[in-house]
HTML snippet that shows the backbone in 3Dmol.js (N, CA, C, O; Angstrom):
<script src="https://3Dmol.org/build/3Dmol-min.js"></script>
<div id="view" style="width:600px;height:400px;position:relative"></div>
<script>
const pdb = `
ATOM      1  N   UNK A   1     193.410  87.834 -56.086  1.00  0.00           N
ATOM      2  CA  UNK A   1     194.209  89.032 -56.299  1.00  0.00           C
ATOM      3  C   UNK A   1     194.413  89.228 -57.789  1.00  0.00           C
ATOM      4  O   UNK A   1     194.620  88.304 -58.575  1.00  0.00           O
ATOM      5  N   UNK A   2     194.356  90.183 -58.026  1.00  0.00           N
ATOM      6  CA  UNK A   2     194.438  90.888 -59.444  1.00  0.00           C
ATOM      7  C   UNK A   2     196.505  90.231 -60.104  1.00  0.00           C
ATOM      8  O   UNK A   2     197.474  89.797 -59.480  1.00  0.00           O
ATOM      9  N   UNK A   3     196.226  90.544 -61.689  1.00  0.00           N
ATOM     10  CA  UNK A   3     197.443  89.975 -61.953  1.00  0.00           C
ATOM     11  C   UNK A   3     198.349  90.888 -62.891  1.00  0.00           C
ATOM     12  O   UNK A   3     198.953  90.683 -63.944  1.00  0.00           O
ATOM     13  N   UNK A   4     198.097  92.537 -61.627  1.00  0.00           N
ATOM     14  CA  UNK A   4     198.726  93.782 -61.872  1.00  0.00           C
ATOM     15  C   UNK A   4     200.058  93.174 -60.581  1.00  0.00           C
ATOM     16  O   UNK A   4     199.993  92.816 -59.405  1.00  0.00           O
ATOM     17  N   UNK A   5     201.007  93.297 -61.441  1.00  0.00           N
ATOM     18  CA  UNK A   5     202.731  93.353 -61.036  1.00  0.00           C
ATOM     19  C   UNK A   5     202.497  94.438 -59.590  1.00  0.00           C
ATOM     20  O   UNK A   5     202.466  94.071 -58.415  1.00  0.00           O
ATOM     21  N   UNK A   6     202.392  95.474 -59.979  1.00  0.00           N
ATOM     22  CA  UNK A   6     202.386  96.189 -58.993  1.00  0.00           C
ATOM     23  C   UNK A   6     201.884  96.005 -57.423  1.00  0.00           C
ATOM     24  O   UNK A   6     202.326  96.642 -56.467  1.00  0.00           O
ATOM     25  N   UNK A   7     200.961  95.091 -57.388  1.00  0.00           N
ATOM     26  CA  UNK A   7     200.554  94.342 -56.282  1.00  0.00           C
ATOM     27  C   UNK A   7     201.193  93.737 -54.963  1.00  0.00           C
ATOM     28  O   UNK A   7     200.756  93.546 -53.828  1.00  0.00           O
ATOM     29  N   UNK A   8     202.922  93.422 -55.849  1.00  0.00           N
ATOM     30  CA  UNK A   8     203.632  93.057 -55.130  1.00  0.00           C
ATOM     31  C   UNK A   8     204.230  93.830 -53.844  1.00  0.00           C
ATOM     32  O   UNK A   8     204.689  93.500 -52.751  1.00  0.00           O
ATOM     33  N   UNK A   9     204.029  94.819 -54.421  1.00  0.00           N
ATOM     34  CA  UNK A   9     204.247  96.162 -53.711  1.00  0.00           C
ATOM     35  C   UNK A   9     203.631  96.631 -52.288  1.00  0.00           C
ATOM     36  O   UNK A   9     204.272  97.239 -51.431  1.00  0.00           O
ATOM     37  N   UNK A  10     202.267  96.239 -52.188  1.00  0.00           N
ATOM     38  CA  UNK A  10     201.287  96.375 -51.385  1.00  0.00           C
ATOM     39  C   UNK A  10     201.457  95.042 -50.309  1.00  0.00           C
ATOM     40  O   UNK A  10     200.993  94.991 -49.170  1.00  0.00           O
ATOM     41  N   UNK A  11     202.166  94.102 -50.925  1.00  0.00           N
ATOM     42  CA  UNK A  11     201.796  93.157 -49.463  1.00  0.00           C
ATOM     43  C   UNK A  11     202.841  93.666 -48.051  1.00  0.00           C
ATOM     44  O   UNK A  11     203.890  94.309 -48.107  1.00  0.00           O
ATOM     45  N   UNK A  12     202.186  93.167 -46.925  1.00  0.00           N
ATOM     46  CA  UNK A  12     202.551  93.892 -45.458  1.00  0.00           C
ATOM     47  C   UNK A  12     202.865  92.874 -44.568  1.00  0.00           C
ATOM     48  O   UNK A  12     203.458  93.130 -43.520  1.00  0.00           O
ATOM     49  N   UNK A  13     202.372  91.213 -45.016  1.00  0.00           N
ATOM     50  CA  UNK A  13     202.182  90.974 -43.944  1.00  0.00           C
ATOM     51  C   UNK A  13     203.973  90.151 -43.593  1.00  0.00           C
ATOM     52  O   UNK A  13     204.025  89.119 -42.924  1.00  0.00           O
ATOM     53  N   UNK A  14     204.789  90.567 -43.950  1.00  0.00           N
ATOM     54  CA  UNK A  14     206.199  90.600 -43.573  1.00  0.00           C
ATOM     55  C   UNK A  14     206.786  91.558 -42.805  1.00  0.00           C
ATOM     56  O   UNK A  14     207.949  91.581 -42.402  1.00  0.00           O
ATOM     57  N   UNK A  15     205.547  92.681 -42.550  1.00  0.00           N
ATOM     58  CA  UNK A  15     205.885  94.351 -41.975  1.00  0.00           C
ATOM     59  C   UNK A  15     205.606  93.811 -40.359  1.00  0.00           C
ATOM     60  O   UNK A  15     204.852  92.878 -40.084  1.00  0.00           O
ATOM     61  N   UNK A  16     206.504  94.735 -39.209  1.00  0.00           N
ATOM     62  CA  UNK A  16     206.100  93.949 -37.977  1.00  0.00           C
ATOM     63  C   UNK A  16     204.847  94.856 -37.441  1.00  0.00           C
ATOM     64  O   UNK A  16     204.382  95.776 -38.114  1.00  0.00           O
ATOM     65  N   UNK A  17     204.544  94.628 -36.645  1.00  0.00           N
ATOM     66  CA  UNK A  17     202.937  94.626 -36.642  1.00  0.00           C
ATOM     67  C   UNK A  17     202.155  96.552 -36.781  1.00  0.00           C
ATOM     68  O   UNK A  17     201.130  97.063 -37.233  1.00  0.00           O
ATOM     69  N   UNK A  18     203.406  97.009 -36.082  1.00  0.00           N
ATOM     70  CA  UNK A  18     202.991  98.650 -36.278  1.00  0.00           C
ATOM     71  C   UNK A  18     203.035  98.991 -37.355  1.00  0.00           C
ATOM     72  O   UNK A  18     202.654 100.153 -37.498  1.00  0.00           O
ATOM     73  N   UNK A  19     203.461  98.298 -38.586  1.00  0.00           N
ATOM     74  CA  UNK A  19     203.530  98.905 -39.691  1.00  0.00           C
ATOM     75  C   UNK A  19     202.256  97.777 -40.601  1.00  0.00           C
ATOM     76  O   UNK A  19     201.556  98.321 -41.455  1.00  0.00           O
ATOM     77  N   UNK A  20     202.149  96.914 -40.444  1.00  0.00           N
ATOM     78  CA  UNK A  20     201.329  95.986 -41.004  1.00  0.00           C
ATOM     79  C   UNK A  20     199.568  97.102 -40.900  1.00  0.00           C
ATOM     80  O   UNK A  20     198.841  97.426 -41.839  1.00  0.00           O
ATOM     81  N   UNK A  21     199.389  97.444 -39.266  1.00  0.00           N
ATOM     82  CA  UNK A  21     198.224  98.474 -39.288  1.00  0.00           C
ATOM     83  C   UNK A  21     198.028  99.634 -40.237  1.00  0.00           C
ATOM     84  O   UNK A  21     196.897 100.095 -40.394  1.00  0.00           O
ATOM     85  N   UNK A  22     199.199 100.190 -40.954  1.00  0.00           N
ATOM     86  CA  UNK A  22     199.315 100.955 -41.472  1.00  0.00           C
ATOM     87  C   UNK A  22     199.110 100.811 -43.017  1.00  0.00           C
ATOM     88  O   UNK A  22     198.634 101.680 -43.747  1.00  0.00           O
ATOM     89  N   UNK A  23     199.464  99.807 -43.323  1.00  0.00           N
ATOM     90  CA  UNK A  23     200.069  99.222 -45.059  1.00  0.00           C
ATOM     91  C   UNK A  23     198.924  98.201 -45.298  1.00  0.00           C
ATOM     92  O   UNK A  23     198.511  97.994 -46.439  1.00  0.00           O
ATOM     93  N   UNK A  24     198.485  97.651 -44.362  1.00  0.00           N
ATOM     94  CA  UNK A  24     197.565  97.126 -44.688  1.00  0.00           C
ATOM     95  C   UNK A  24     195.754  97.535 -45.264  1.00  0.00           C
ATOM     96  O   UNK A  24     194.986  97.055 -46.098  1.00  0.00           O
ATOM     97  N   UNK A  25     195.704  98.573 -44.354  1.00  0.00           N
ATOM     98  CA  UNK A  25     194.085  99.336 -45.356  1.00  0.00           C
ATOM     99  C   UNK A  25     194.819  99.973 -46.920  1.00  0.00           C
ATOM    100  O   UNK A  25     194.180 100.014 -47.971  1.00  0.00           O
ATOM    101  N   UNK A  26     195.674 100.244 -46.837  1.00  0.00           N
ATOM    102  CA  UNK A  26     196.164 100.330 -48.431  1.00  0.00           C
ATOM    103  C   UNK A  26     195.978  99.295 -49.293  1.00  0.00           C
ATOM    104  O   UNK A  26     195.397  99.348 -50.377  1.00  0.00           O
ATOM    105  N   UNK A  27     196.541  98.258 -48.728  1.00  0.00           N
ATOM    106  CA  UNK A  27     196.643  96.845 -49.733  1.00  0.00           C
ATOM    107  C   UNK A  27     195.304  96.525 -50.132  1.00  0.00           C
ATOM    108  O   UNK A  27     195.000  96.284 -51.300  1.00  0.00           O
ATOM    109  N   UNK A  28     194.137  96.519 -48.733  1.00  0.00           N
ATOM    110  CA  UNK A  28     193.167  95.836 -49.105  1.00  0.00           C
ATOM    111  C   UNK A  28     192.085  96.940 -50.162  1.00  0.00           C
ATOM    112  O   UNK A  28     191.046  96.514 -50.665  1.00  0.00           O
ATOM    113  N   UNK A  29     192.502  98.146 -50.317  1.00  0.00           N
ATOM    114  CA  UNK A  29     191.994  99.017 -50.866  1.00  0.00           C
ATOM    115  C   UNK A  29     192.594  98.894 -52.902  1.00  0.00           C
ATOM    116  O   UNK A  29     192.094  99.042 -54.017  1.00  0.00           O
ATOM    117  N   UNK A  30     193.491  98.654 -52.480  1.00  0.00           N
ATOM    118  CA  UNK A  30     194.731  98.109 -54.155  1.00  0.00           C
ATOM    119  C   UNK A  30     193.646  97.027 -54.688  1.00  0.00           C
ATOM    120  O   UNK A  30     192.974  97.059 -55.719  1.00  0.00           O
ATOM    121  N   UNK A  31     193.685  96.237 -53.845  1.00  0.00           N
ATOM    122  CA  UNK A  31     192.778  94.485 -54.437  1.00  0.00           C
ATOM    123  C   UNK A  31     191.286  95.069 -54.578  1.00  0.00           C
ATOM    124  O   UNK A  31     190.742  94.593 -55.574  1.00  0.00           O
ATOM    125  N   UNK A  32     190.538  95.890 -53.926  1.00  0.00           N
ATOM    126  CA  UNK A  32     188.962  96.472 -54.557  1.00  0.00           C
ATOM    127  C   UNK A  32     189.019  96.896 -55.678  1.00  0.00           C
ATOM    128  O   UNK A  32     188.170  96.643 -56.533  1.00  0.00           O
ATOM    129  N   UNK A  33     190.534  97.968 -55.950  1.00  0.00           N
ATOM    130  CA  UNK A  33     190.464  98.779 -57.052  1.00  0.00           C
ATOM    131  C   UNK A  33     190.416  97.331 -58.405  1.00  0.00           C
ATOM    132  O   UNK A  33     189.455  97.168 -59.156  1.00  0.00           O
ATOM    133  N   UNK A  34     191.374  96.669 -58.411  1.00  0.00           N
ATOM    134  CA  UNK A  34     191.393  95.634 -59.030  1.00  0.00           C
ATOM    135  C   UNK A  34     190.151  94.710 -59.039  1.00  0.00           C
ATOM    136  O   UNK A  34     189.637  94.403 -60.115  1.00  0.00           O
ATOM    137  N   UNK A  35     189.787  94.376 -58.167  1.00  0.00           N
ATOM    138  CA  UNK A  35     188.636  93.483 -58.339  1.00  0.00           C
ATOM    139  C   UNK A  35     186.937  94.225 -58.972  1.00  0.00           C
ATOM    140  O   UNK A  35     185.952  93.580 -59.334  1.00  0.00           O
ATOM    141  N   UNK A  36     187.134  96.056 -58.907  1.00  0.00           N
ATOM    142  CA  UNK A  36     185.972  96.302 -59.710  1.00  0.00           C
ATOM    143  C   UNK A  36     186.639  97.455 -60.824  1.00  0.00           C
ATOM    144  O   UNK A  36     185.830  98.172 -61.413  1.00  0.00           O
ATOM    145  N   UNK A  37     187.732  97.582 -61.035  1.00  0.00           N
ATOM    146  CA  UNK A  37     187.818  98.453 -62.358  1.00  0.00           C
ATOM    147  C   UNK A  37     188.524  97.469 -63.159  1.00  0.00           C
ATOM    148  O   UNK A  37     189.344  96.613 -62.825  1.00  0.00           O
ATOM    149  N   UNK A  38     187.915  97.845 -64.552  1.00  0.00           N
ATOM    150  CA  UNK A  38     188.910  97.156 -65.459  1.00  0.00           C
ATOM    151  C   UNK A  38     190.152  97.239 -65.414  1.00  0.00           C
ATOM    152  O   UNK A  38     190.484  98.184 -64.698  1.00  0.00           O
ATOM    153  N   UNK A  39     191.160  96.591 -65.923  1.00  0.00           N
ATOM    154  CA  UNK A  39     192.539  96.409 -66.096  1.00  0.00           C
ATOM    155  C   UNK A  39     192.342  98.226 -67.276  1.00  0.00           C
ATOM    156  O   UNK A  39     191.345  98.719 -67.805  1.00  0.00           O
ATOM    157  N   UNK A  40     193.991  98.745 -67.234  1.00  0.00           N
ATOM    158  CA  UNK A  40     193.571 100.273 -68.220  1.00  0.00           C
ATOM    159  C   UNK A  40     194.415 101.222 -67.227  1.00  0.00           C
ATOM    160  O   UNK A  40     194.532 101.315 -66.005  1.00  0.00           O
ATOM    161  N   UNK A  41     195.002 101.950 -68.476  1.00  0.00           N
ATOM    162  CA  UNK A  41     195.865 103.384 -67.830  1.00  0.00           C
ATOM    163  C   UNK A  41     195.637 103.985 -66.631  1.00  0.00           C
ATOM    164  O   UNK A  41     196.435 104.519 -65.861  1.00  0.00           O
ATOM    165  N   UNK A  42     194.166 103.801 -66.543  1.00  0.00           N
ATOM    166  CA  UNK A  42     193.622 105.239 -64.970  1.00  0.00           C
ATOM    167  C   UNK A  42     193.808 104.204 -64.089  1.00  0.00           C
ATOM    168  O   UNK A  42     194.341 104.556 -63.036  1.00  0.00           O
ATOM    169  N   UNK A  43     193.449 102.659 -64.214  1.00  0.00           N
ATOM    170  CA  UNK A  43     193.501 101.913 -62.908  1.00  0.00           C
ATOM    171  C   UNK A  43     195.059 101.519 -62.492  1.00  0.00           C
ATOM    172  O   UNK A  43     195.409 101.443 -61.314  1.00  0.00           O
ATOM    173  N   UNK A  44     195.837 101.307 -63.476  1.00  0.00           N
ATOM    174  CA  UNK A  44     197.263 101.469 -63.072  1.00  0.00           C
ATOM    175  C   UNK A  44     198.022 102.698 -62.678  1.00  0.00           C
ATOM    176  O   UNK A  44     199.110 102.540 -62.123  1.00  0.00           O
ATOM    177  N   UNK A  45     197.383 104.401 -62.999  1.00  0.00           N
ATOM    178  CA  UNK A  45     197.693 105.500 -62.288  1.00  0.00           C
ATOM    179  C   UNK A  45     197.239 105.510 -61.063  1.00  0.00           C
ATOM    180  O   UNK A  45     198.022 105.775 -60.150  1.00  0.00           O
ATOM    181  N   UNK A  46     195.802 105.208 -60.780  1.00  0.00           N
ATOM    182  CA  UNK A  46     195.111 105.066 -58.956  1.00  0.00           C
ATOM    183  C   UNK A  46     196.183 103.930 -58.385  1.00  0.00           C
ATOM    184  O   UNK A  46     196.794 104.207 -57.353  1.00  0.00           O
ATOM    185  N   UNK A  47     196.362 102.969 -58.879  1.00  0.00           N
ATOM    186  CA  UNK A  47     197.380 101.855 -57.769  1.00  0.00           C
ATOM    187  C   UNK A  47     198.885 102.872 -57.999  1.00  0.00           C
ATOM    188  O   UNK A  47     199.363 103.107 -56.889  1.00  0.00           O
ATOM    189  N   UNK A  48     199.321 103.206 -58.596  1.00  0.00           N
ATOM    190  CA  UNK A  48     200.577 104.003 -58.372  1.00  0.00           C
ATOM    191  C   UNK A  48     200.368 104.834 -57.562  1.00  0.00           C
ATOM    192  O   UNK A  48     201.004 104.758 -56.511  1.00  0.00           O
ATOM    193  N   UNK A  49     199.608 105.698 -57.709  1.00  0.00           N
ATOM    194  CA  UNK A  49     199.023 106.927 -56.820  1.00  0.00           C
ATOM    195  C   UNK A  49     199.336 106.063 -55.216  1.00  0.00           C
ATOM    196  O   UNK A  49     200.356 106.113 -54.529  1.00  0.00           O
ATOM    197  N   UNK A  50     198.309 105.449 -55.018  1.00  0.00           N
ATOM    198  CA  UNK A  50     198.004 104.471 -53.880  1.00  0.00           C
ATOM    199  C   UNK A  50     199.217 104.189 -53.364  1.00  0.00           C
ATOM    200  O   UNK A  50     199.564 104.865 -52.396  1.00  0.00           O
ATOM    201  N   UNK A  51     199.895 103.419 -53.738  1.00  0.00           N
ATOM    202  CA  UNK A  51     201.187 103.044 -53.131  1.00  0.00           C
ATOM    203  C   UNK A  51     201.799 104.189 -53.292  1.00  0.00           C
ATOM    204  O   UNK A  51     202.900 103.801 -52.900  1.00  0.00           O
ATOM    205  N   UNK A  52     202.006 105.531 -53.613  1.00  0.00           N
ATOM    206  CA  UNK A  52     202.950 106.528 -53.015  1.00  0.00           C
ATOM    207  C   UNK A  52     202.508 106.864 -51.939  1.00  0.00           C
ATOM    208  O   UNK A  52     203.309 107.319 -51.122  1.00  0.00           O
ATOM    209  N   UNK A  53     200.938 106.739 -51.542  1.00  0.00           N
ATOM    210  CA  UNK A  53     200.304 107.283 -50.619  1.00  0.00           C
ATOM    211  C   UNK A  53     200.851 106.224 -49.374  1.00  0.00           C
ATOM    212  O   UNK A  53     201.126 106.484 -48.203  1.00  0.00           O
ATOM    213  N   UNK A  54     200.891 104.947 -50.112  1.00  0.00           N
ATOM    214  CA  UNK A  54     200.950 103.884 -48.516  1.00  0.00           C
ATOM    215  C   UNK A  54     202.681 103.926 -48.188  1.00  0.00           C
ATOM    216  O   UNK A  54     202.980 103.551 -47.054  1.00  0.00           O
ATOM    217  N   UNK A  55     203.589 104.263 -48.907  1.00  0.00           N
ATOM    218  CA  UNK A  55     204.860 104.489 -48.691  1.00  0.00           C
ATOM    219  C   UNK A  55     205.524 105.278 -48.000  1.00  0.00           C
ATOM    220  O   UNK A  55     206.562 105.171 -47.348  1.00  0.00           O
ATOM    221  N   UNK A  56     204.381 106.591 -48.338  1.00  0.00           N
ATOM    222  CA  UNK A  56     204.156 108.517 -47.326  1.00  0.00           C
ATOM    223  C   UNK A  56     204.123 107.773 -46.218  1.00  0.00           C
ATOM    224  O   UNK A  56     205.057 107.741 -45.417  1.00  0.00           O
ATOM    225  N   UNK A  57     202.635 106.872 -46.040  1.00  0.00           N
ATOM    226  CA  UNK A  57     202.067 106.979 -44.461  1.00  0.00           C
ATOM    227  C   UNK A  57     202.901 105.878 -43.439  1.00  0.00           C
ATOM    228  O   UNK A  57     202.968 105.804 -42.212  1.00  0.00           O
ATOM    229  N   UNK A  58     203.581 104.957 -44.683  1.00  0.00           N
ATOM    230  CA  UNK A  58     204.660 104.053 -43.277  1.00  0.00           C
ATOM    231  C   UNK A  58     206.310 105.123 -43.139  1.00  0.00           C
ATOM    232  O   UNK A  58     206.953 105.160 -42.090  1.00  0.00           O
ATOM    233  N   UNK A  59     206.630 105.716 -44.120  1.00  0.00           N
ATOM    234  CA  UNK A  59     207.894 106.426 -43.884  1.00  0.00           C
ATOM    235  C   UNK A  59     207.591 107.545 -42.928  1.00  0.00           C
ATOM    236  O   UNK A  59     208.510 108.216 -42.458  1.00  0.00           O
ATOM    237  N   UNK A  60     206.141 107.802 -42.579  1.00  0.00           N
ATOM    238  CA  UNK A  60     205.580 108.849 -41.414  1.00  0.00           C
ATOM    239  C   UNK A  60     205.817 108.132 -40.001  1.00  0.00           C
ATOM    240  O   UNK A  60     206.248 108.484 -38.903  1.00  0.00           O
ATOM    241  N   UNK A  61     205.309 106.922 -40.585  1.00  0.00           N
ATOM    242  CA  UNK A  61     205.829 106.231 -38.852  1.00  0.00           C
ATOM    243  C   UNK A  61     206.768 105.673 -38.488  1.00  0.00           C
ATOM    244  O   UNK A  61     206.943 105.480 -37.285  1.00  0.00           O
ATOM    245  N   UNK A  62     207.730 105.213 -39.513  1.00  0.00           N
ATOM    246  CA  UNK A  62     209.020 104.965 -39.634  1.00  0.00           C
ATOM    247  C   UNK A  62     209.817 105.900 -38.702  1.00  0.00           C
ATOM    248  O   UNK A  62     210.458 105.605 -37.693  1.00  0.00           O
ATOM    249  N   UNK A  63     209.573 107.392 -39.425  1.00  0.00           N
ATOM    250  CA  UNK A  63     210.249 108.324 -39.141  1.00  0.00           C
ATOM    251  C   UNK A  63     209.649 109.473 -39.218  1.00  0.00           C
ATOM    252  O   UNK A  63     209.841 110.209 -40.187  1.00  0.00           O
ATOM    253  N   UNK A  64     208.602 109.899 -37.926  1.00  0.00           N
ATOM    254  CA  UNK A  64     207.529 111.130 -37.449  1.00  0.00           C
ATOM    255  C   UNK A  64     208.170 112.550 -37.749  1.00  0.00           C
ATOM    256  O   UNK A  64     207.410 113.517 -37.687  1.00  0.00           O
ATOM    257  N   UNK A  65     208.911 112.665 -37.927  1.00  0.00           N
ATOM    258  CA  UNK A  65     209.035 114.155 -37.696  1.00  0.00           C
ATOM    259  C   UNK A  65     210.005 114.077 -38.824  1.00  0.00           C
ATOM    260  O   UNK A  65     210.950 114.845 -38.644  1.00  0.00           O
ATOM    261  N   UNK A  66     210.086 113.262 -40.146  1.00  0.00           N
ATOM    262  CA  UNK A  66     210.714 113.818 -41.161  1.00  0.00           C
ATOM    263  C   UNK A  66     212.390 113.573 -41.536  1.00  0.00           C
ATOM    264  O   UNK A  66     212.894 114.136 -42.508  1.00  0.00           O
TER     265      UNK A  66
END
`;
const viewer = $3Dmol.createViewer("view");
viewer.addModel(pdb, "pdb");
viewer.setStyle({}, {cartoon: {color: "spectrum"}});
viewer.zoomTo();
viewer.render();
</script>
């Protein structure tokens, strides 16, 4: 795993299992970005980006209708 702080952010597997399906293709998508772009401004905007996106899609199933 990459040794971007932000990472911490992405782990799931403390989430119970309906949400782990969810948070988890995020996470493992965070660790590619890291493992083939350099460390640098745009790769720390895509993992921010990313985790607003994986935060949207569990507060969707958290709570469906808003």
């Amino acid at each position: 795993m990459s040794g971007d702080t932000i990472m911490k952010w992405f782990e799931f597997r403390h989430l119970p299992s309906h949400l782990k399906a969810v948070s988890q293709p995020f996470h493992d998508f965070a660790e590619y970005l890291c493992e083939t772009i350099e460390p640098g401004p745009e790769r720390t905007i895509a993992l921010r980006k990313l985790l607003e996106a994986k935060d949207a899609a569990v507060r969707a199933v958290v709570h469906p209708r808003g």
